[in-house]
N, C-alpha and C positions, 0 to 999 in steps of 0.2 A: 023438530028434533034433529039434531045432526051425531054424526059417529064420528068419534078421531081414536087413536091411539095415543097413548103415552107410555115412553120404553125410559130405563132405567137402567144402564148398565153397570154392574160391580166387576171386579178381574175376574173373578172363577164364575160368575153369570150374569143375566139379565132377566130386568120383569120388565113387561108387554103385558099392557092392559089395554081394553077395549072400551070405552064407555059412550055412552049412549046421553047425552045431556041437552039442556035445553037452548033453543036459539039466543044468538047474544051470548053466549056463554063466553069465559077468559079462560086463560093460559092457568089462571089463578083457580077458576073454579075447577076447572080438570084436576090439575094436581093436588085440591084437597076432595075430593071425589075419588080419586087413585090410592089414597092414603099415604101422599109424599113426599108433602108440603113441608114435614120436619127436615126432608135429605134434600132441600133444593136452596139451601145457601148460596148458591155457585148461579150461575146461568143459566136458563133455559131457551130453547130455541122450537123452532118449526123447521122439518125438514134442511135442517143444516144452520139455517140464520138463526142469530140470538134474537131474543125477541123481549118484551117487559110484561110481564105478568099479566098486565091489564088488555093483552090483543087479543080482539075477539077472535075466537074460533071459527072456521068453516068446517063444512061436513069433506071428511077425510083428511082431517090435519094428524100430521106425528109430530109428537111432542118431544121431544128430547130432552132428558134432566144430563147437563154435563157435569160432571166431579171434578173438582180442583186438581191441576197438574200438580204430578210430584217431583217434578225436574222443570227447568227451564227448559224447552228444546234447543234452545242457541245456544245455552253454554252446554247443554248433554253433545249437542253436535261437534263443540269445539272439543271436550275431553274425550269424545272419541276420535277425533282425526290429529290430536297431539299424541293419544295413545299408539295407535297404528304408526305413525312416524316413528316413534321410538321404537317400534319392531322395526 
């Protein structure tokens, strides 16, 4: 058996689940264990790296469900520094 987390975060909060699953386990079998396999359209990663559903797990892996950006950051970064100029 191994233990990982899988963390979810929305703007006003986040869920952090703990689960307890069996050896060989996936990326995949966590997050329908978690119940959040509907909200993972988007990427998910381990400790920071994307990853493909199908990686097996180790004991102490975090899971990461990432949310589609709502802005580009390159073009949010350029309308804010043409913004600040025109100040």
């Amino acid at each position: 058996m191994i233990e990982v987390e899988v963390v979810y975060a929305l703007p006003q909060r986040q869920q952090l689940r703990r689960l307890t699953l069996d050896d060989g386990a996936t990326v995949a079998d966590a997050l329908a264990k978690a119940g959040l396999e509907e909200l993972t359209n988007g990427n998910v990663g381990i400790f920071g790296r994307v990853v493909d559903r199908q990686q097996r797990l180790k004991d102490g892996d975090r899971i990461e469900v990432y949310r589609p950006l709502l802005a580009d950051p390159k073009l949010a970064r350029r309308r804010r520094a043409a913004a600040a100029r025109r100040r």
